[in-house]
C-alpha positions in Angstrom: 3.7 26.9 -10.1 2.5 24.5 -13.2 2.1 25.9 -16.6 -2.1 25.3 -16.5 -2.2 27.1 -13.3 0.2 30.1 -14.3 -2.2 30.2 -17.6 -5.3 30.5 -15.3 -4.0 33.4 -13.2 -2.7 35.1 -16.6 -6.2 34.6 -17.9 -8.1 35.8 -15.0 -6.0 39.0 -14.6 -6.5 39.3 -18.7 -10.1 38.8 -18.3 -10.4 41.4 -15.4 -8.6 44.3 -17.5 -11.1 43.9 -20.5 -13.8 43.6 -17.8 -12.5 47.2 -16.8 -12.1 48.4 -20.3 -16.1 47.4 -21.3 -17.3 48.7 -18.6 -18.4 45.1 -17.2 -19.3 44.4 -14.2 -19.9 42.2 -11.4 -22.3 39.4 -12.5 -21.1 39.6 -16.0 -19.5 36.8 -16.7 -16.0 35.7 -16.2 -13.3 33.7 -17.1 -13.2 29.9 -16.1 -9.9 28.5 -16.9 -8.7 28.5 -13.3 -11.0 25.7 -12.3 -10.3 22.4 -11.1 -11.7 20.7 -14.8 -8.5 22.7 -16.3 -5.9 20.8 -14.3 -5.4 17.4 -14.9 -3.2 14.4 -12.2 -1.7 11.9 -12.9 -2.1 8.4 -11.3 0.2 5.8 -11.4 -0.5 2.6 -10.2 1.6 -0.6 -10.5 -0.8 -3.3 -11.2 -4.6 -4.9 -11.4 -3.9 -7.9 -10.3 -4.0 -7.2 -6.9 -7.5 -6.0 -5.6 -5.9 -3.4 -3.6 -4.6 -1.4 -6.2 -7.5 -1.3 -8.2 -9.3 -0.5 -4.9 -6.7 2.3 -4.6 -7.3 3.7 -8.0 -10.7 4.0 -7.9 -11.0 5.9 -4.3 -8.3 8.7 -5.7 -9.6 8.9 -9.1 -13.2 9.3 -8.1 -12.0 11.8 -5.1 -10.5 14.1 -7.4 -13.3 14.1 -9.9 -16.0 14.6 -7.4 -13.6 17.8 -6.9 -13.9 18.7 -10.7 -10.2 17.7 -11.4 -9.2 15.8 -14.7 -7.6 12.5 -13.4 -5.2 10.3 -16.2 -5.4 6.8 -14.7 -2.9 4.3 -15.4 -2.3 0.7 -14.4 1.1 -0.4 -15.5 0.5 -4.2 -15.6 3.1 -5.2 -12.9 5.7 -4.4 -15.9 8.4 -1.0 -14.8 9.0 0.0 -18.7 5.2 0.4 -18.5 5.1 2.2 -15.9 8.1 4.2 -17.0 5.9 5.0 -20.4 2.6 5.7 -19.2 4.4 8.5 -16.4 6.3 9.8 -19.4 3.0 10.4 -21.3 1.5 12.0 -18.4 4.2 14.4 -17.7 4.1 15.1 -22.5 0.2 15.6 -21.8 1.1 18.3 -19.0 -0.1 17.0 -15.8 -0.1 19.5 -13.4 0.6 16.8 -10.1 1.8 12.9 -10.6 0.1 10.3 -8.0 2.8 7.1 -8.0 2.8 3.5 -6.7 6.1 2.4 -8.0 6.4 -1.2 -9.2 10.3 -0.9 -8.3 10.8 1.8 -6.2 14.3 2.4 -7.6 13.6 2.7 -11.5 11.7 5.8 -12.0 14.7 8.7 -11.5 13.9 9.7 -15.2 10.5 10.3 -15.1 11.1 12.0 -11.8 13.9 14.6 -13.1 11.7 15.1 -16.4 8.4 16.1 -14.0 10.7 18.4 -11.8 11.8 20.0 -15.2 8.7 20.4 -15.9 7.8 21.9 -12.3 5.3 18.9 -11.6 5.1 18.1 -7.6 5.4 14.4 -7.1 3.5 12.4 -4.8 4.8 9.1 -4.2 1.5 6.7 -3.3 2.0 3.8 -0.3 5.3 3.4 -2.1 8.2 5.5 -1.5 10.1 6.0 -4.5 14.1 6.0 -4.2 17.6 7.6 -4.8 15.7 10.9 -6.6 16.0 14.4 -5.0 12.8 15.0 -7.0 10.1 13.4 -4.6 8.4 16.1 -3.1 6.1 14.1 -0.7 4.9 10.8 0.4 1.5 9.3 1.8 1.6 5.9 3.3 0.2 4.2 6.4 2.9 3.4 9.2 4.8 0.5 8.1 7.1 -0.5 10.5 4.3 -0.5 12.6 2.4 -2.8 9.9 5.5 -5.7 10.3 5.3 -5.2 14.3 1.2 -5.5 14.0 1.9 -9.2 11.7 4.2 -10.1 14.3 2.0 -9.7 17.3 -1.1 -11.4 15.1 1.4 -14.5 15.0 2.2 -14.5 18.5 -1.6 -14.2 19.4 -2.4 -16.8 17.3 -0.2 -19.3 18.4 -1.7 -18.5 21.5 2.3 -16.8 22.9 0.5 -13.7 23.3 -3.0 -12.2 24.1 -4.7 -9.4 22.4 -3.9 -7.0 25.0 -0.1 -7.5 25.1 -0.1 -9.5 27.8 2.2 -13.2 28.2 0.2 -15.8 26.7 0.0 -19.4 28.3 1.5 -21.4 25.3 5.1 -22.3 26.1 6.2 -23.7 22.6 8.4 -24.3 20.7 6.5 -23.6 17.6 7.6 -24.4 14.2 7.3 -21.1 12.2 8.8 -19.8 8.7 9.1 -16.3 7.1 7.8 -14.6 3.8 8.1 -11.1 2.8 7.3 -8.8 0.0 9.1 -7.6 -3.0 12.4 -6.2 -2.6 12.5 -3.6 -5.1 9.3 -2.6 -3.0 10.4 0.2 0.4 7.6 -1.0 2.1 8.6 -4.6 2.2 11.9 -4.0 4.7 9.5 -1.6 7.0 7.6 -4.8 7.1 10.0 -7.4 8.0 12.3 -5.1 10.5 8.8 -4.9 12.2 8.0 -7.9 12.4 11.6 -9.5 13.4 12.2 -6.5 15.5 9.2 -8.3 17.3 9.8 -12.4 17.1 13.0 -12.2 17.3 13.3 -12.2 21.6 11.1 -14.9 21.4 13.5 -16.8 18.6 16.3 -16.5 20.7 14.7 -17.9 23.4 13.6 -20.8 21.7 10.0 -20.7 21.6 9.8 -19.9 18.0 11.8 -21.9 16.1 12.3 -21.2 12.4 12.7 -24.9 10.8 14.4 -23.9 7.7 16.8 -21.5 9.0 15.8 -18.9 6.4 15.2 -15.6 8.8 17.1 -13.0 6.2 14.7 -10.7 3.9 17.1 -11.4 1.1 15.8 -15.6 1.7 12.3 -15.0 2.4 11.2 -12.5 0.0 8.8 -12.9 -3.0 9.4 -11.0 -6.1 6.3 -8.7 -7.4 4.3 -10.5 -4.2 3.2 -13.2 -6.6 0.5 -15.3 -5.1 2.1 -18.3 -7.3 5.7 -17.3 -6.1 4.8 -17.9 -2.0 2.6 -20.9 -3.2 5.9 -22.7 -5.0 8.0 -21.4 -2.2 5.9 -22.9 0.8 6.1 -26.3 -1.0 9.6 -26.2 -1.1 9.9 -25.9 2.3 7.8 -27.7 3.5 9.5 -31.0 1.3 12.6 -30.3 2.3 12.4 -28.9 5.7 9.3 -30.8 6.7 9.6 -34.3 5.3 10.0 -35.5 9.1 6.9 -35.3 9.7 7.2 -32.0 12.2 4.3 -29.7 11.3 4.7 -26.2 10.3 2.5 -24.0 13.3 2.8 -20.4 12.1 3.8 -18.6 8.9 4.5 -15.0 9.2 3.3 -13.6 6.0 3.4 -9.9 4.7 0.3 -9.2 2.4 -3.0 -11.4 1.9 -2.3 -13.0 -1.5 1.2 -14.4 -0.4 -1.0 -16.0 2.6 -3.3 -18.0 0.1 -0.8 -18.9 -1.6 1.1 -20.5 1.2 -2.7 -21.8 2.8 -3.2 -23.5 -0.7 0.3 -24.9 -0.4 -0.5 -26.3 3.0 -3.8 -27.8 1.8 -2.2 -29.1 -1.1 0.2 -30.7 1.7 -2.8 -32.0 3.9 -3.1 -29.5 6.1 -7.0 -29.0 7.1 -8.4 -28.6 10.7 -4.1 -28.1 11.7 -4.2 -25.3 9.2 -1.3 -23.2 10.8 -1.5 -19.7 11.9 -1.0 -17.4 8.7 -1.1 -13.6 8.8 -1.7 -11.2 6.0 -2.5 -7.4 5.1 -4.8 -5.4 2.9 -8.2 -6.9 4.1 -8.3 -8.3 0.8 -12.1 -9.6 0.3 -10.9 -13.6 -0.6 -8.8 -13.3 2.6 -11.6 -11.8 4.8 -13.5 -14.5 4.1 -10.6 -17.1 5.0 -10.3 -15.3 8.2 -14.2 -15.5 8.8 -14.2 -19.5 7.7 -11.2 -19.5 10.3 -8.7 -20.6 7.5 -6.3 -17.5 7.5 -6.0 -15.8 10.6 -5.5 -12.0 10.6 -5.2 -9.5 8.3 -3.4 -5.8 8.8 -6.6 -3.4 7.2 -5.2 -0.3 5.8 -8.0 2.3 4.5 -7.7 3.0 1.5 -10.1 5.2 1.2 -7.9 7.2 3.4 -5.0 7.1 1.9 -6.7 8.0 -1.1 -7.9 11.5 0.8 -4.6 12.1 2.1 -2.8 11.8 -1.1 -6.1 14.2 -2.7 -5.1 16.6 0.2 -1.5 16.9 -1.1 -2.3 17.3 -4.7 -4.2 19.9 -3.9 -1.8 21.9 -1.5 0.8 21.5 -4.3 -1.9 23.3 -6.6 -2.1 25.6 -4.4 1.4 26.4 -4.3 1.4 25.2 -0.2 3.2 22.4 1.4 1.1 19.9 2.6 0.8 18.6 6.1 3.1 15.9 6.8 3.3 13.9 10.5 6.8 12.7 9.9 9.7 14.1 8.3 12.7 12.0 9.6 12.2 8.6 8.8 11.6 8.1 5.2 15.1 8.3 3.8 14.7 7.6 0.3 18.5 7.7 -0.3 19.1 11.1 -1.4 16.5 13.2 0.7 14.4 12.5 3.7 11.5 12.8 1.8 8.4 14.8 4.2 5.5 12.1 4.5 2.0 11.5 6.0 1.5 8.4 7.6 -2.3 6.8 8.8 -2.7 4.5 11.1 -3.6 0.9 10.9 -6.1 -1.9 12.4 -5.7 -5.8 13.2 -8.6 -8.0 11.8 -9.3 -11.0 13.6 -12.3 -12.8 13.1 -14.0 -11.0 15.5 -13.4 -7.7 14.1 -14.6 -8.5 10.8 -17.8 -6.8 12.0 -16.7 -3.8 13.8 -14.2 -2.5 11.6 -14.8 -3.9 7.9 -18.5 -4.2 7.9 -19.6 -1.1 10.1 -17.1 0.8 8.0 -18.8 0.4 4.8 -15.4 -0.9 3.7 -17.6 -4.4 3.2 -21.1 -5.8 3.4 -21.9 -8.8 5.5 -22.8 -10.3 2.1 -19.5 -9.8 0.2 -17.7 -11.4 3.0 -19.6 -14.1 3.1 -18.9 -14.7 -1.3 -15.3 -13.8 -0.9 -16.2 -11.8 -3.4 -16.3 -7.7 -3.6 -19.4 -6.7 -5.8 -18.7 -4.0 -8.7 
């Protein structure tokens, strides 16, 4: 049990003998250290630079005010000895429960032993943090699932594959090439065996082709998921593995600012009405738009208002000294523990979904996806 919350219960029961010893009553006032406004979580997020995560940050810190809690909110700028810092201060401030989206999933062991000294639950956030015993649970949407989901939007795109699973009339062979996230990110190798547990029957058999032979995560990945780092990376390949004037006909791509920065490398290269097919994830509001103008092609949505809740639901079970609800406990190995975790589910957004699920969700208007541009 954290220190504010041992100090509540030892103040109530205080409060209640002196109660007894006045003669005070029901009705006469009471003690009102053991609510929410006296315990304070911390929230650790990796970056602003990414809509998501400020999207992220926002929906938990305004869930756990609206339930009277003190939230410390920290973005760490992309940069781990910030991160590393700002957690630090949170734990020398006494949070009573940490909320982390690791930058590098692998770097954070001392902040983690220092919060379980401290007896401070840790919730890692989308992100599972690694090679600590002291991660105590884990919220995240279903990410091998996400990889098989970017596959199947590529197959469907090129037209391989229809929506309902079914085989899809184009033969092929299509030109395609690879991205994929951040190493020091978990998430990022959930993505990719997804997606190549997927393409690769249809690799072997030849109608997928990748042109510049680069099909390992250790080739294809982009540090931090830097918009500018796919961007420079696309142009590479396609000068040296497209100067023959073959065409490039899908990219696989993990997360929605790598895609526009591959689509502005193919523009750049003259790509325009051939724009290849290009996937994506996060629904992020410039790439929604793509998708409606028919530039990108999918996105994988994943709710962060959701995840937000679920991660609000922990804390509190923690507070309350109960083990929150978790839907999987065997496959997030974080190197020392199989850490217990929640997963949510997620959607494919085509053009034609735009309405259904972003808009009629409130997750959009009609008017921001027509800007590109998120108000507030």
């Amino acid at each position: 049990m954290s220190r504010k919350v041992l100090a509540a219960l030892g103040g109530a029961v205080l409060a209640l003998s002196m109660a007894a010893c006045s003669g005070e009553g029901a009705g006469s006032g009471g003690n009102d250290s053991d609510k929410p406004a006296d315990l304070t979580i911390g929230v650790s997020m990796p970056t602003q630079t990414s809509e998501r995560w400020i999207a992220d940050g926002n929906s938990v810190k305004e869930k756990l005010t609206a339930k009277g809690y003190q939230v410390d909110l920290q973005y760490a700028g992309d940069d781990i000895p910030t991160q590393s810092q700002q957690i630090d201060q949170m734990i020398l401030r006494g949070a009573d429960v940490l909320i982390i989206a690791a930058i590098d999933g692998t770097a954070l062991s001392g902040q983690l032993q220092a919060a379980a000294d401290a007896k401070i639950p840790v919730i890692a956030y989308d992100r599972l943090i690694r090679d600590s015993p002291n991660v105590d649970f884990y919220v995240s949407f279903d990410n091998y699932k996400v990889g098989v989901a970017q596959a199947t939007a590529l197959l469907v795109g090129l037209g391989v594959q229809n929506k309902d699973g079914s085989k899809g009339e184009a033969k092929g062979p299509f030109n395609i090439e690879l991205f994929a996230g951040s190493l020091d990110d978990n998430n990022a190798h959930f993505f990719f065996k997804g997606a190549m547990d997927t393409l690769k029957p249809f690799i072997d058999e030849g109608t997928l082709k990748v042109k510049s032979g680069q099909t390992k995560i250790e080739q294809v990945a982009t540090l931090r998921w830097q918009q500018e780092t796919a961007q420079t990376r696309m142009e590479d390949l396609l000068t040296s593995s497209y100067n023959d004037k073959t065409k490039v006909d899908g990219v696989l791509s993990p997360y929605d600012g790598i895609s526009r920065g591959i689509i502005t490398a193919l523009q750049n290269a003259g790509y325009r009405d051939d724009i290849p097919v290009v996937t994506g994830q996060d629904a992020e509001i410039a790439s929604v738009k793509l998708i409606n103008d028919g530039v990108q092609n999918s996105t994988i949505f994943k709710d962060t208002r959701l995840l937000a809740e679920q991660a609000v639901v922990a804390g509190e079970a923690f507070l309350q000294e109960k083990t929150p609800e978790a839907n999987d406990t065997e496959t997030y190995d974080n190197g020392v523990k199989v850490v217990p975790s929640y997963l949510l589910p997620v959607e494919t957004v085509y053009k034609d979904d735009i309405q259904k699920i972003l808009i009629d969700s409130g997750y959009y208007t009609a008017e921001e996806v027509a800007a590109g541009q998120a108000k507030g």
